[in-house]
C-alpha positions in Angstrom: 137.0 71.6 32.4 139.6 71.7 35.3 137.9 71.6 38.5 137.6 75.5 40.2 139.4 76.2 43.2 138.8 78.2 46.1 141.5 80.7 45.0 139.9 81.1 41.5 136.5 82.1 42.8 137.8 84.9 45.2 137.5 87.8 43.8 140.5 90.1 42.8 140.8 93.3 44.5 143.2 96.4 42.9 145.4 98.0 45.5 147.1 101.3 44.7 149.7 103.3 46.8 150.7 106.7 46.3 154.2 105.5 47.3 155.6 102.9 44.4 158.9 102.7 47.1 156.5 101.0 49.1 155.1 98.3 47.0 157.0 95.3 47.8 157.0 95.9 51.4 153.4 95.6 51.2 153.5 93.0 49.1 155.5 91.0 51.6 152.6 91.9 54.6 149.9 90.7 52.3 151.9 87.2 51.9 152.5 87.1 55.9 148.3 88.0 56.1 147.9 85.0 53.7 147.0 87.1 50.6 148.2 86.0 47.1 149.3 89.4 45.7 150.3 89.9 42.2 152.2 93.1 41.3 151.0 95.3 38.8 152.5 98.3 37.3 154.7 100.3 39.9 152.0 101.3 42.3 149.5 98.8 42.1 149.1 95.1 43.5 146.4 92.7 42.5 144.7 90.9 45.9 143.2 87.7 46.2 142.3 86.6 50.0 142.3 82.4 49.7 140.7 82.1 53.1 137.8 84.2 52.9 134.3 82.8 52.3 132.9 85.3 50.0 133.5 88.2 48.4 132.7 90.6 51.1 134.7 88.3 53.8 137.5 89.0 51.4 137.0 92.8 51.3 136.9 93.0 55.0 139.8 91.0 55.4 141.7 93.2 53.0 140.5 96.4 54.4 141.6 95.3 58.3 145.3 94.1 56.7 145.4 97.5 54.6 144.9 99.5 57.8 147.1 97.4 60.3 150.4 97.9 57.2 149.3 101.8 57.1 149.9 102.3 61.1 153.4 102.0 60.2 153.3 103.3 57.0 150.9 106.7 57.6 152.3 108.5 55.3 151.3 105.9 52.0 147.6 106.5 51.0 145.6 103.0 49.6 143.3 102.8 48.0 141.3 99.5 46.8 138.6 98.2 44.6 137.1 94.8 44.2 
């Protein structure tokens, strides 16, 4: 069995915008943040957080980079799920 890194047991969170334009610029501001996102679809991006301890670190996290991208963006709505 290969050995389980911290990456693997972050959990993924689901990330939708209601503006698909906008996807890869949030994209790019989750790699900056130190996210690994993963496209999916047109308005959807797959989350994981590396750095954070836990599951709920990781949600935090997310939720304080999601609101910092959507003070220049207040006109895309997020939403998110773990």
């Amino acid at each position: 069995m290969p050995p389980t890194t911290k990456t693997q047991r972050q959990p993924v969170i689901r990330v939708h915008l209601s503006d698909p334009a906008c996807r890869d610029v949030l994209v790019d501001h989750l790699v900056e943040s130190g996210c690994v996102p993963a496209p999916v679809g047109k308005a959807a991006i797959d989350v994981v957080h590396p750095e954070a301890h836990d599951a709920e670190e990781a949600r935090q996290e997310l939720a304080f980079f999601l609101r910092a991208w959507q003070v220049t963006h207040p006109d895309v709505e997020l939403t998110f799920a773990a």
